[in-house]
PASEBA-1860 file (N, C-alpha, C; in nm, 3 decimals):
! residues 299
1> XXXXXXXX> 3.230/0.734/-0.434/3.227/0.591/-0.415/3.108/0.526/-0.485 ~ 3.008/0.659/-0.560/2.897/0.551/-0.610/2.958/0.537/-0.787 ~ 2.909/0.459/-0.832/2.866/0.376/-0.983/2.729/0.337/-1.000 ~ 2.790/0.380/-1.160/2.666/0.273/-1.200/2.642/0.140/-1.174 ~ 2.734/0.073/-1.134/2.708/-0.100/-1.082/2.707/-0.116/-0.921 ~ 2.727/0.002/-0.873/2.723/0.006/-0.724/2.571/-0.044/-0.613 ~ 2.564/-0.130/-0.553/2.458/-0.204/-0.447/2.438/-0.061/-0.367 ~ 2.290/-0.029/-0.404/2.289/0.078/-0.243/2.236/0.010/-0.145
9> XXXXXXXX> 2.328/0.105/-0.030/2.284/0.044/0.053/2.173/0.087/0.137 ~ 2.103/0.238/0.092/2.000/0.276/0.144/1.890/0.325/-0.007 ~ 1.779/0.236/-0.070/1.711/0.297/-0.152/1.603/0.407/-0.083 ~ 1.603/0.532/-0.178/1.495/0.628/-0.119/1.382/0.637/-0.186 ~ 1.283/0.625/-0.102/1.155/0.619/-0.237/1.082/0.759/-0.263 ~ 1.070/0.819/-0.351/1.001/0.938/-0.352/0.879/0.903/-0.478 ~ 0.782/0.976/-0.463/0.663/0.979/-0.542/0.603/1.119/-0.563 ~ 0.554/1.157/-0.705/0.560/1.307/-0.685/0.454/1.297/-0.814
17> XXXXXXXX> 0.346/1.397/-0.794/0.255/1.443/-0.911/0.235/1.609/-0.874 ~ 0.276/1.665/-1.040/0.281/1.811/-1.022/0.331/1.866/-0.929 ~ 0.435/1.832/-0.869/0.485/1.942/-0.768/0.635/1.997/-0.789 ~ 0.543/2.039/-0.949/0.705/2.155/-0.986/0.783/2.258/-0.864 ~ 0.655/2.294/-0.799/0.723/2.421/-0.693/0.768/2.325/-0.595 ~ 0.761/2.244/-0.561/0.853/2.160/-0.446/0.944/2.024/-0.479 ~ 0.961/2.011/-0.596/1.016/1.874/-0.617/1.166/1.887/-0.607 ~ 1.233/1.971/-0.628/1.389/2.009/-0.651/1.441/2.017/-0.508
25> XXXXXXXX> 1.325/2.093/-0.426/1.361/2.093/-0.268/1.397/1.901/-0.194 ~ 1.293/1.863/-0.255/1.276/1.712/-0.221/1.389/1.650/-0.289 ~ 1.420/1.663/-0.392/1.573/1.578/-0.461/1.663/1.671/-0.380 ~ 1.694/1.788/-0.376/1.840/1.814/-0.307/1.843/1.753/-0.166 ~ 1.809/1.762/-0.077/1.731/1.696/0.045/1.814/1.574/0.049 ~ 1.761/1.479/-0.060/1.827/1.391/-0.093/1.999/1.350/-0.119 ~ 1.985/1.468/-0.238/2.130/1.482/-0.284/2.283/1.521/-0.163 ~ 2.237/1.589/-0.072/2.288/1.618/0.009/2.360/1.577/0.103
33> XXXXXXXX> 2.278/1.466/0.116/2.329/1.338/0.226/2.490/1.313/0.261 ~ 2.557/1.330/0.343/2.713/1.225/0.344/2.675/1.134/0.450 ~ 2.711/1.016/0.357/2.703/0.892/0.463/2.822/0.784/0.386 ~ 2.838/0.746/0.495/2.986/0.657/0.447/2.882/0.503/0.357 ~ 2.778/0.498/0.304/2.744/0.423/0.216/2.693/0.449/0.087 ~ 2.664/0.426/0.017/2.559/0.429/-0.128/2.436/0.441/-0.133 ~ 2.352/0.590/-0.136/2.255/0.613/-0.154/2.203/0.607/-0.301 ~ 2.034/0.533/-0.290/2.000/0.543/-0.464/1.856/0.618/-0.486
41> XXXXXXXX> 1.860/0.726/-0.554/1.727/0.766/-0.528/1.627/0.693/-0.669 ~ 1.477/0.680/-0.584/1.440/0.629/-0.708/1.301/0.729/-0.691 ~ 1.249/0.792/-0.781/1.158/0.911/-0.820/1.024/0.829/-0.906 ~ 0.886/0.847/-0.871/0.844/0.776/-0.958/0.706/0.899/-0.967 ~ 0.760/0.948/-1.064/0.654/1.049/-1.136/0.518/1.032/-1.219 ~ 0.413/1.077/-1.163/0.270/0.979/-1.212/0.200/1.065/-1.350 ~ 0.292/1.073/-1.455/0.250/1.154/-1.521/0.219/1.298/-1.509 ~ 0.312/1.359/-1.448/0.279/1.534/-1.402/0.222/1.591/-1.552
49> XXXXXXXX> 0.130/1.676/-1.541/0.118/1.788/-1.588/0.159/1.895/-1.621 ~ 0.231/1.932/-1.530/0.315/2.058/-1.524/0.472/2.096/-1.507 ~ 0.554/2.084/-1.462/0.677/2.117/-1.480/0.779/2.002/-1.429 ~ 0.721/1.915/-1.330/0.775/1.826/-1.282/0.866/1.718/-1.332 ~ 0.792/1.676/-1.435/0.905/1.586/-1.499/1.000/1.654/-1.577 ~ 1.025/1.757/-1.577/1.136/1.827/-1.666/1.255/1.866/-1.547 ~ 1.163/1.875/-1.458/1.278/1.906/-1.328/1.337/1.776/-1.283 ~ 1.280/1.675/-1.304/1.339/1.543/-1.278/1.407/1.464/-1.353
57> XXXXXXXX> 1.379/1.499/-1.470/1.468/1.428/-1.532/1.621/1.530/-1.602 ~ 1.608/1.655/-1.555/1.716/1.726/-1.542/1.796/1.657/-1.430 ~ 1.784/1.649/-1.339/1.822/1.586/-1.193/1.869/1.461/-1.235 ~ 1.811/1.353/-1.296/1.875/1.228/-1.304/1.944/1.253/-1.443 ~ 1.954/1.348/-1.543/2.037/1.351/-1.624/2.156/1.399/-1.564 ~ 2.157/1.455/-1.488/2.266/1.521/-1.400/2.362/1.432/-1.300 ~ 2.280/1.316/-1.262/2.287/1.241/-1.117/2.321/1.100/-1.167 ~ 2.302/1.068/-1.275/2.219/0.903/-1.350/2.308/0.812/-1.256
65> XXXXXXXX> 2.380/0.800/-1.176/2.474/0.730/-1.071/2.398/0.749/-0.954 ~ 2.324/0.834/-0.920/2.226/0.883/-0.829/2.042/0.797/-0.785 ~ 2.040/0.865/-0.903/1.877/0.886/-0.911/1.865/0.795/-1.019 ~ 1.717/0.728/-1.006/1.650/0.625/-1.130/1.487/0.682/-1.144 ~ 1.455/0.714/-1.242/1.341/0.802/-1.236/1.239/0.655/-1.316 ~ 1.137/0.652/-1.271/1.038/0.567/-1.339/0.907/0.678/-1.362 ~ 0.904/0.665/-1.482/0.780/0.759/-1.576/0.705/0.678/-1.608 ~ 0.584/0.761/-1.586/0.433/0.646/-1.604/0.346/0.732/-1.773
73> XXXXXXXX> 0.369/0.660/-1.863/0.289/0.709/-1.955/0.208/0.785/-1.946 ~ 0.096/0.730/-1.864/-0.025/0.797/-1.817/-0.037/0.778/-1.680 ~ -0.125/0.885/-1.636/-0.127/0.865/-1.469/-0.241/0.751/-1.427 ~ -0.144/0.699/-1.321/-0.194/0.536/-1.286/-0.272/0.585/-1.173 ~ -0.232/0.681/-1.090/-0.274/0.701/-0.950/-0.177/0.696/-0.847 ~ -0.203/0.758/-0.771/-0.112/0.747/-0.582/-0.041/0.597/-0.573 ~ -0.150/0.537/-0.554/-0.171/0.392/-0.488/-0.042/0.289/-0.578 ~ -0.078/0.290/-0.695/-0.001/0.244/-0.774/0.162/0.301/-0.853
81> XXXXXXXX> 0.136/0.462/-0.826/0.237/0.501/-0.838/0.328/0.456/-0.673 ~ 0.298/0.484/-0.602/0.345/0.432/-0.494/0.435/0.325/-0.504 ~ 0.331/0.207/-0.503/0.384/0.072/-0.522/0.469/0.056/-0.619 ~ 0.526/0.114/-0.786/0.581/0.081/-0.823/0.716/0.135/-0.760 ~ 0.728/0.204/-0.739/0.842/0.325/-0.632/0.893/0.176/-0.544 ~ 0.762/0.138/-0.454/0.835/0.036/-0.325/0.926/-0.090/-0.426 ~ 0.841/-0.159/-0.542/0.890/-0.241/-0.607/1.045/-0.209/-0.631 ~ 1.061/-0.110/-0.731/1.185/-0.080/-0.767/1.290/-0.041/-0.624
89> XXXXXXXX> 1.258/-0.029/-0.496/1.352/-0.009/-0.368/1.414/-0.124/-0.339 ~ 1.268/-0.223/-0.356/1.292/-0.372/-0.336/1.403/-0.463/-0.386 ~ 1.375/-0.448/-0.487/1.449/-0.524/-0.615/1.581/-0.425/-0.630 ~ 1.612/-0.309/-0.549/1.779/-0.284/-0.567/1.862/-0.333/-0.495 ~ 1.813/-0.400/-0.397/1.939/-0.470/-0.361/1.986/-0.421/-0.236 ~ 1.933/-0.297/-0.161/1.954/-0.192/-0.080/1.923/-0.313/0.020 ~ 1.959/-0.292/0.180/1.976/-0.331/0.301/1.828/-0.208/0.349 ~ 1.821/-0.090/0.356/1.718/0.013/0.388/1.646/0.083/0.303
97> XXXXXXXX> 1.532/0.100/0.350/1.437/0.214/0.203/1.462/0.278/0.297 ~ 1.454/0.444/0.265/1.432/0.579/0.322/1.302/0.603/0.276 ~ 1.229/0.714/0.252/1.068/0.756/0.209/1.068/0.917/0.217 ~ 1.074/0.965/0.113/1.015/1.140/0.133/0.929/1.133/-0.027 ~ 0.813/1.216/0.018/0.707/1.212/-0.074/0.805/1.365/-0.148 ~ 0.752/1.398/-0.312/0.804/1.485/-0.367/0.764/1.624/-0.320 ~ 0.663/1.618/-0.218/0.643/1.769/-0.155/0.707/1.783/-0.010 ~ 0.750/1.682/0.046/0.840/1.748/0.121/0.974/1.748/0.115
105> XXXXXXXX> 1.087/1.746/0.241/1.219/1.743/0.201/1.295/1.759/0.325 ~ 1.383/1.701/0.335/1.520/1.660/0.489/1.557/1.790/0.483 ~ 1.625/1.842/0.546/1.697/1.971/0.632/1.811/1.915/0.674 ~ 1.856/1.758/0.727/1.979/1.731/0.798/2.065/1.657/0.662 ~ 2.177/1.693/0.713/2.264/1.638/0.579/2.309/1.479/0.673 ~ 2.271/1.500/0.814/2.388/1.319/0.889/2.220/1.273/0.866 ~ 2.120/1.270/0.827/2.046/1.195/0.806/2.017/1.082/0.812 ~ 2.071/1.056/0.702/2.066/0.862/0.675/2.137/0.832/0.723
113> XXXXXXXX> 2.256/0.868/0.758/2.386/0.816/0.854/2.317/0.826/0.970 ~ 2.262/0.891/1.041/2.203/0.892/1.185/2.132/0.741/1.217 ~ 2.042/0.751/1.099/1.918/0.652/1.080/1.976/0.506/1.064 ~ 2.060/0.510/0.976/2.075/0.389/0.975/2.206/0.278/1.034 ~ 2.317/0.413/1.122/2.379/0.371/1.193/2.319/0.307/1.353 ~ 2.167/0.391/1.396/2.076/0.352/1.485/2.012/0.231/1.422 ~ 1.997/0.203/1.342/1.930/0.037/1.305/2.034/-0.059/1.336 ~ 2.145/-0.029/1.249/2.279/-0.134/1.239/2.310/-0.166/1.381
121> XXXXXXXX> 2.270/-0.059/1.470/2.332/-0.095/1.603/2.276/-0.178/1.678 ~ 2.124/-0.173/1.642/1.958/-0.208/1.731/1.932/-0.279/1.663 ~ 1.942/-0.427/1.607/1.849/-0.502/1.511/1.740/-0.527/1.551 ~ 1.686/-0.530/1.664/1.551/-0.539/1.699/1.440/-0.439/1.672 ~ 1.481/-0.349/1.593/1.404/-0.242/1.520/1.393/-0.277/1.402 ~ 1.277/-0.267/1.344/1.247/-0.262/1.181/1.280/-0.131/1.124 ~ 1.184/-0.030/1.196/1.217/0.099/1.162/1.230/0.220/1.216 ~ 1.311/0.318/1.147/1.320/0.431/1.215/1.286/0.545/1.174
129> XXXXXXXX> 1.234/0.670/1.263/1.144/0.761/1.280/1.225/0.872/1.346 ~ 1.219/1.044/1.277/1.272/1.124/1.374/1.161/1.248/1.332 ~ 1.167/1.298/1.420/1.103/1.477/1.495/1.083/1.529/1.369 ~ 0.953/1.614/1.300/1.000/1.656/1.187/0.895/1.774/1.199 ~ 0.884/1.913/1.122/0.820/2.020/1.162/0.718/1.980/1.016 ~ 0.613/2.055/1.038/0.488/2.097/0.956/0.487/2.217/0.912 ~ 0.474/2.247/0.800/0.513/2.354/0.739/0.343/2.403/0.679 ~ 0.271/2.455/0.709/0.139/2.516/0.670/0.150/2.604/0.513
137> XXXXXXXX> 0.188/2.578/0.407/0.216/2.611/0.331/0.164/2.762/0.263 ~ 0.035/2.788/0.314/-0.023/2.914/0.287/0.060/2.989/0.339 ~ 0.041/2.974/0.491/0.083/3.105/0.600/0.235/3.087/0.588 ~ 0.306/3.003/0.557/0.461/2.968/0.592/0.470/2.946/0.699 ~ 0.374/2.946/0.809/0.439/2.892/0.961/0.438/2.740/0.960 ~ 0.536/2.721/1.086/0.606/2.589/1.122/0.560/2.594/1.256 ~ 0.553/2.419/1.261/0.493/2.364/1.376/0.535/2.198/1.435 ~ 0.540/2.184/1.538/0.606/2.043/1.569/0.470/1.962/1.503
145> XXXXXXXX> 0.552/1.834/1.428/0.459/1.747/1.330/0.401/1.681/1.468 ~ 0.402/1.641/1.602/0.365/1.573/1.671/0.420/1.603/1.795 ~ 0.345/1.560/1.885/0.474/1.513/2.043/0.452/1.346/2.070 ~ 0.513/1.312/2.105/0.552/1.194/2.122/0.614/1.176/2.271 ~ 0.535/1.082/2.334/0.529/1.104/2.454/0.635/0.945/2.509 ~ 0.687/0.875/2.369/0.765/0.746/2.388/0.837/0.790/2.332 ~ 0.978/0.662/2.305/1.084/0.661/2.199/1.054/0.551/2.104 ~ 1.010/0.413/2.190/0.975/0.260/2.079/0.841/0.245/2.133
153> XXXXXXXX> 0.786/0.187/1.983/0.603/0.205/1.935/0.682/0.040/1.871 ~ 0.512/-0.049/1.938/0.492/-0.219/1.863/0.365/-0.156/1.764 ~ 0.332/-0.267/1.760/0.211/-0.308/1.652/0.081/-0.249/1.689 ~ 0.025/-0.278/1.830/-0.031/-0.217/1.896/-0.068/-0.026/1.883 ~ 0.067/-0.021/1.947/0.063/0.145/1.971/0.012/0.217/1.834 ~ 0.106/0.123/1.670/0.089/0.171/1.586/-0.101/0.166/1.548 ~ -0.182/0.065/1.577/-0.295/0.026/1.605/-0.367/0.164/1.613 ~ -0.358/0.191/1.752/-0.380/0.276/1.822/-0.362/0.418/1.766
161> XXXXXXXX> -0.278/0.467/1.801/-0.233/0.573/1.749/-0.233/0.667/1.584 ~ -0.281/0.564/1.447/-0.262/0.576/1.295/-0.152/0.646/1.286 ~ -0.194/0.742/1.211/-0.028/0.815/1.128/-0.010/0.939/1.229 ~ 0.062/0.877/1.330/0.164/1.000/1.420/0.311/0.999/1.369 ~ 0.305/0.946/1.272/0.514/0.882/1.184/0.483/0.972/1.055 ~ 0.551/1.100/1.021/0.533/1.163/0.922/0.656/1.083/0.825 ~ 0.582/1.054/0.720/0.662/0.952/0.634/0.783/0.974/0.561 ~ 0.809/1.132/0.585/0.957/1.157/0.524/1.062/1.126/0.635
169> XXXXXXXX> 1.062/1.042/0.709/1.133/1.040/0.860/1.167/0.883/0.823 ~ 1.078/0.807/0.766/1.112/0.642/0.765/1.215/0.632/0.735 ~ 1.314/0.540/0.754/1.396/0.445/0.740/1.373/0.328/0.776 ~ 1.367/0.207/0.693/1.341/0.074/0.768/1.386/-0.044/0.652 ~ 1.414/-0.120/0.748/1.486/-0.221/0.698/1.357/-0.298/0.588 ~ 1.473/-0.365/0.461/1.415/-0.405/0.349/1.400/-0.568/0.385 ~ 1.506/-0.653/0.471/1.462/-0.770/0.462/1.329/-0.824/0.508 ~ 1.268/-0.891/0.460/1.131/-0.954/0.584/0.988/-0.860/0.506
177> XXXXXXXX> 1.016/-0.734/0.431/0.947/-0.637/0.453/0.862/-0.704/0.295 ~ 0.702/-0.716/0.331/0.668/-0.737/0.171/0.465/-0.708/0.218 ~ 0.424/-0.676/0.027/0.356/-0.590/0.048/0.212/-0.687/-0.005 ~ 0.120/-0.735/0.079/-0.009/-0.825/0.044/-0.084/-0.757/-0.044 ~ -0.200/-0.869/-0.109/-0.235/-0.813/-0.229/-0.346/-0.711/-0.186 ~ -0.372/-0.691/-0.089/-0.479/-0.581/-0.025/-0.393/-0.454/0.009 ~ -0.269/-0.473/0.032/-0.220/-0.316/0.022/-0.227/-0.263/-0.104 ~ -0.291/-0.279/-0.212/-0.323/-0.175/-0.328/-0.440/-0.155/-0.278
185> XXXXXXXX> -0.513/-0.163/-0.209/-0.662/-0.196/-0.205/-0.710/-0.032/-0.084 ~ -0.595/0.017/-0.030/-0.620/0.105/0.055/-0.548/0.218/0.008 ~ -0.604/0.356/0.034/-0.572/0.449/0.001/-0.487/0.523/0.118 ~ -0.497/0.469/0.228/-0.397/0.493/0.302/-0.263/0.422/0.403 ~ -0.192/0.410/0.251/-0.091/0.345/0.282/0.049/0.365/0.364 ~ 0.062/0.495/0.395/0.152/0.516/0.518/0.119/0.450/0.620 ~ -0.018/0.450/0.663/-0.012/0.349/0.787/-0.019/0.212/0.801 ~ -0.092/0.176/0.646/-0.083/0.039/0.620/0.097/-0.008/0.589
193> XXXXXXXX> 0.177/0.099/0.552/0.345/0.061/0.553/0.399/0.041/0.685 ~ 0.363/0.107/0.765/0.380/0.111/0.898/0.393/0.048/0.962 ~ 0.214/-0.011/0.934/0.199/-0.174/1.012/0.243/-0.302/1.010 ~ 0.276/-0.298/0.862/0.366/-0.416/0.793/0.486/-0.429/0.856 ~ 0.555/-0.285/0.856/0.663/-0.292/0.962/0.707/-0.358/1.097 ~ 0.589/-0.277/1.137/0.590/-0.333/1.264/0.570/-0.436/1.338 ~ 0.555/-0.588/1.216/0.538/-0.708/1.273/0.661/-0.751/1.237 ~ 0.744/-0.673/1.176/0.883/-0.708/1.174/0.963/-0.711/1.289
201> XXXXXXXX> 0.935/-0.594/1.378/0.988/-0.573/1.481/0.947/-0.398/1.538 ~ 1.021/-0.335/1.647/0.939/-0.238/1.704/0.984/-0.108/1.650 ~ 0.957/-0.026/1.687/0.956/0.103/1.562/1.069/0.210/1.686 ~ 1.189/0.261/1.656/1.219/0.363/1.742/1.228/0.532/1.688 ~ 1.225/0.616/1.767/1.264/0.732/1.730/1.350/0.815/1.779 ~ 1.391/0.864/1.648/1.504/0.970/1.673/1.456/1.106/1.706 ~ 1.494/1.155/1.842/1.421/1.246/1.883/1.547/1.446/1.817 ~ 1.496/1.392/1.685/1.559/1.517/1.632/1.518/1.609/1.480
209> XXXXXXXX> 1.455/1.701/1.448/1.361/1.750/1.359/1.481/1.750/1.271 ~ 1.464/1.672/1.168/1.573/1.656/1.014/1.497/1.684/0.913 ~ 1.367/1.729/0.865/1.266/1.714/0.761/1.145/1.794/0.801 ~ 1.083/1.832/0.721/0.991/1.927/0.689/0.871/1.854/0.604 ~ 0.691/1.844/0.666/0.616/1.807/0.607/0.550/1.905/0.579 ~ 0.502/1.877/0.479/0.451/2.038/0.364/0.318/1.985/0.359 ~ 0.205/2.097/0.409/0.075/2.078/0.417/0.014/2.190/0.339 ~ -0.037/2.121/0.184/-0.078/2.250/0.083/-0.182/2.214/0.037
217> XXXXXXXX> -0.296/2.301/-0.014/-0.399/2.237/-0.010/-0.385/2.146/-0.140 ~ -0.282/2.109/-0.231/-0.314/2.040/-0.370/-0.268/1.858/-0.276 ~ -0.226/1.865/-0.099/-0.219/1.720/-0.062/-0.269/1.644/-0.077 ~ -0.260/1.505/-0.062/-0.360/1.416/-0.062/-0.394/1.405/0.055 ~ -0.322/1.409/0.149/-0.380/1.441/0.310/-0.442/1.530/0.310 ~ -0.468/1.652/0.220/-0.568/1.748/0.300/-0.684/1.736/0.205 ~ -0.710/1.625/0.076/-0.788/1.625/0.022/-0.926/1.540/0.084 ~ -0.792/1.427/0.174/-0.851/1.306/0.260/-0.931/1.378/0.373
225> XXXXXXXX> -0.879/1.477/0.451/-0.902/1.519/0.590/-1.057/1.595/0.541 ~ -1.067/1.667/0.410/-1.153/1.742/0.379/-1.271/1.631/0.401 ~ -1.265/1.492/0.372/-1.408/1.395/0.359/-1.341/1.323/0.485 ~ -1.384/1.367/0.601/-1.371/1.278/0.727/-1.451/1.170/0.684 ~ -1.570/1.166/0.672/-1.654/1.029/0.669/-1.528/0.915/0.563 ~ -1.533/0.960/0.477/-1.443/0.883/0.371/-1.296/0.830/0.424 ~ -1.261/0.921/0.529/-1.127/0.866/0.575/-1.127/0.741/0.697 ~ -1.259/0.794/0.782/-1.321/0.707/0.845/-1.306/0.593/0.809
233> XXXXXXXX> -1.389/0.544/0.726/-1.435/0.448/0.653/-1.287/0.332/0.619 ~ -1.193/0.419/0.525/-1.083/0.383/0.465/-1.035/0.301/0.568 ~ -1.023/0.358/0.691/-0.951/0.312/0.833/-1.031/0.192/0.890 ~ -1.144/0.194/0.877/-1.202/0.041/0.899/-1.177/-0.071/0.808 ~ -1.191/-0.005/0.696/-1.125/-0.089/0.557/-1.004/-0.116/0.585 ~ -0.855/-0.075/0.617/-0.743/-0.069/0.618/-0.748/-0.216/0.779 ~ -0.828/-0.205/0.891/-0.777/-0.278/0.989/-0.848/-0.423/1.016 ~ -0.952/-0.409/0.857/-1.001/-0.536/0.847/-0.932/-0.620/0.749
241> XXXXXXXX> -0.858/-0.545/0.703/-0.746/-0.618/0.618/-0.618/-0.697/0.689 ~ -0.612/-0.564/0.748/-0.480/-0.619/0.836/-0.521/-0.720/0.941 ~ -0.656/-0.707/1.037/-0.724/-0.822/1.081/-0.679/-0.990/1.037 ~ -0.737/-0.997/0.915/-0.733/-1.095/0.831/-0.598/-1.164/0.845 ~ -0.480/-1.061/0.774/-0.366/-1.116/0.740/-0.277/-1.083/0.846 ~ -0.319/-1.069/0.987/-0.227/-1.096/1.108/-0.325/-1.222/1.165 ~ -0.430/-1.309/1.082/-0.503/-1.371/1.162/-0.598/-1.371/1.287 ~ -0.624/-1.242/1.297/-0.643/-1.190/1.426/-0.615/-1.180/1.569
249> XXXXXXXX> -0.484/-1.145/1.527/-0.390/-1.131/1.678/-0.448/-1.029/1.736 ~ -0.434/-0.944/1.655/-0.511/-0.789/1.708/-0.693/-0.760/1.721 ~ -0.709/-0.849/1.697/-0.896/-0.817/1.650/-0.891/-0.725/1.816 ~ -0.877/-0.793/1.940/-0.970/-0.715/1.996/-0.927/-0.565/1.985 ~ -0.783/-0.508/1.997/-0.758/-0.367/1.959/-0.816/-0.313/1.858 ~ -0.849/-0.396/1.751/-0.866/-0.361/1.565/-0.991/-0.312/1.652 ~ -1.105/-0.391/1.721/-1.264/-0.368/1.735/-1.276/-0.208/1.834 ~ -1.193/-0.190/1.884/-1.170/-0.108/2.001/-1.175/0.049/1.910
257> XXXXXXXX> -1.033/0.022/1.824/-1.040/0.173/1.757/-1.135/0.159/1.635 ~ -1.214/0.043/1.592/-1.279/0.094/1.501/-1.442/0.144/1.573 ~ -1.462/0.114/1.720/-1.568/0.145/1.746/-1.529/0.306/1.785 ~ -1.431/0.329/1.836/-1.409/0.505/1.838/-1.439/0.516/1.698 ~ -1.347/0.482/1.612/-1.384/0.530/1.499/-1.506/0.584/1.457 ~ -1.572/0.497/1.395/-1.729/0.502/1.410/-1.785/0.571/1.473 ~ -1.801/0.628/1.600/-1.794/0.677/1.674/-1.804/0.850/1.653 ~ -1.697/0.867/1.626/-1.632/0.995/1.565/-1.714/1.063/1.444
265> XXXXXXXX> -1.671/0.942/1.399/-1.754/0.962/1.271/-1.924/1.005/1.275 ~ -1.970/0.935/1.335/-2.130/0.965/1.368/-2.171/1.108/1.435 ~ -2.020/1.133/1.519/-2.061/1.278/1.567/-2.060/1.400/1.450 ~ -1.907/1.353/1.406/-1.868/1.427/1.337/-2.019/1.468/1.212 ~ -2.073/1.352/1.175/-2.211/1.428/1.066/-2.319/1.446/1.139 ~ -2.352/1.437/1.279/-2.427/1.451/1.381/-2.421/1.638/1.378 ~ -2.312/1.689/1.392/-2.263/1.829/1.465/-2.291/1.896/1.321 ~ -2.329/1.864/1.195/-2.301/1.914/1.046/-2.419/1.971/1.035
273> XXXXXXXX> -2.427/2.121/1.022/-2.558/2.217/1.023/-2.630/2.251/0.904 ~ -2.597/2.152/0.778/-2.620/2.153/0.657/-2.781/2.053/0.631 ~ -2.871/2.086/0.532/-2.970/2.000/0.545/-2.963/1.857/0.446 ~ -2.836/1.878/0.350/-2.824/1.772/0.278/-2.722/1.677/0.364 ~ -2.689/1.663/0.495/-2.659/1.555/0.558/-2.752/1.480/0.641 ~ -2.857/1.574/0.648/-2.958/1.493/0.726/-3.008/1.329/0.720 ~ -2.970/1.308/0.555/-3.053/1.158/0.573/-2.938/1.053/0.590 ~ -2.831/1.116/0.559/-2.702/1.030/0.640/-2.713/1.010/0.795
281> XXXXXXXX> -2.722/1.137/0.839/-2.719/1.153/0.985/-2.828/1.029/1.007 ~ -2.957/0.999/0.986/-3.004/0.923/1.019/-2.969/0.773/1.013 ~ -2.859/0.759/0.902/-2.807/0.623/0.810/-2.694/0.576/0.948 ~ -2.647/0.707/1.006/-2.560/0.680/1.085/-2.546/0.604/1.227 ~ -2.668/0.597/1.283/-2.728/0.568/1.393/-2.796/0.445/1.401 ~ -2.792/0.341/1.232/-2.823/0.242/1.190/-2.713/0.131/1.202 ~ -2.731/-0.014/1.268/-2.598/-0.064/1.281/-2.609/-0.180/1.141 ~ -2.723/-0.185/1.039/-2.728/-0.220/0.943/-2.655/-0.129/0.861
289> XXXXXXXX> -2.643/-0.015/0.862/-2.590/0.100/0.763/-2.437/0.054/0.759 ~ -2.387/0.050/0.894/-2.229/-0.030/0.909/-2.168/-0.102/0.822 ~ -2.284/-0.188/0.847/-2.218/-0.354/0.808/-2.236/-0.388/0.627 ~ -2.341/-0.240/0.620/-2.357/-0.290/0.450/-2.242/-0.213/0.359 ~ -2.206/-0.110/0.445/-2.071/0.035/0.416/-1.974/-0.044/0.415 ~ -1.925/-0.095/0.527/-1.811/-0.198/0.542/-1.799/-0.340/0.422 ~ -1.936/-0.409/0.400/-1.888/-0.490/0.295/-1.877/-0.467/0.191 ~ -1.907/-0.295/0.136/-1.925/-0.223/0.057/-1.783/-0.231/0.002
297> XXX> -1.708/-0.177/0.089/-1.557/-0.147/0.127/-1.457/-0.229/0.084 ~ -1.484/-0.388/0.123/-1.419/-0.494/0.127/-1.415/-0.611/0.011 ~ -1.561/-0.559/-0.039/-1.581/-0.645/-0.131/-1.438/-0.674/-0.276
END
């Protein structure tokens, strides 16, 4: 039922640098799907290095009714490779984006049919979320990505909580959905996608493991997790943005988790038995050090 002139009705966004050994897993994943609508995948490769774009554009030579691959001359970065991915979801015309990054990949073939027959039914959801395992890529063991102690998460919870929504699980509706000029501005944009969402309306989940998140050390999550202070930081950056451009509906929650934050953070280089953190450690305990880091951030 698909064409080349065919409206999808679910665009999938994938983004992928060098991940020859997992990218084919992530397109079949895709490919697999039966759903009584028009899936479109769109791939946006940031200049790989290594084998990746040969595997992808085998795939959309194969698929070209399928898949739309956008190649970046040179590598732009995450952030921007990203965004051009959301652009092109935007502008197809699709009713839903889906989201799997090129290192991970779905396991359920009723997938998108699950997902987005649960939206069509619920319009009071923006988006939807299901159960997905963690895959430790060294050891090969698997692990529940989370527990989840609800089914529907607001704005708030998402607040609260950051990235408990492993992003190959999204589905969410495209109308309403658009991206301020400060979301290039953060490096962590799953939760800044999240949040955007969620002033659309409330977030539910499908309580069923369809997808697999792949934790290797070439991630950008585990490159992030490696500089806690730096991720810290990002996250104060990320809710003074969003501050701003919700007007401050949320400030007093925003002030709440950024003082844990902070918080954390201070222990976290407090507990560090190394002597080249020492004059941080002292920077840390400064509430001038804050405020000059933060406009550092924002500027």
């Amino acid at each position: 039922m698909q064409g080349p002139d065919t409206q999808p009705m679910v665009a999938v966004w994938m983004v992928t640098y060098n991940h020859e050994a997992y990218i084919a897993q992530a397109i079949e994943g895709v490919l697999m799907q039966q759903t009584n609508f028009v899936v479109q995948l769109f791939i946006g490769d940031d200049a790989s290095t290594d084998a990746t774009t040969s595997i992808c554009k085998a795939y959309q030579e194969k698929h070209p009714e399928k898949i739309t691959l956008l190649q970046h001359p040179e590598n732009i970065g995450s952030i921007q490779n990203a965004k051009s991915v959301y652009e092109a979801c935007l502008n197809s015309g699709a009713k839903y984006m889906a989201m799997c990054e090129g290192d991970d990949y779905w396991t359920n073939t009723q997938k998108l049919q699950k997902q987005v027959d649960l939206l069509e039914a619920h319009p009071q959801y923006s988006l939807c979320f299901h159960d997905a395992w963690l895959l430790m890529n060294k050891s090969g063991t698997m692990h529940e990505y989370a527990a989840y102690p609800q089914d529907t998460y607001d704005t708030v919870a998402v607040l609260i909580k950051g990235a408990f929504i492993p992003t190959l699980s999204i589905v969410c509706r495209v109308e309403g959905l658009n991206f301020p000029n400060w979301f290039s501005r953060t490096s962590i944009g799953d939760i800044a996608f999240v949040l955007m969402n969620s002033l659309q309306g409330d977030i539910i989940l499908l309580r069923e493991k369809m997808g697999v998140y792949r934790k290797h050390e070439k991630g950008v999550s585990v490159e992030m997790e490696a500089n806690q202070i730096q991720l810290s930081l990002e996250s104060v950056k990320l809710l003074h943005y969003f501050n701003l451009h919700t007007q401050f509906k949320y400030d007093h929650i925003i002030q709440e988790v950024n003082k844990a934050t902070l918080y954390r953070m201070k222990h976290f280089v407090a507990y560090q038995n190394t002597s080249d953190t020492r004059p941080l450690r002292q920077k840390l305990v400064s509430p001038d050090f804050w405020r000059r880091k933060i406009r550092e951030l924002i500027s």
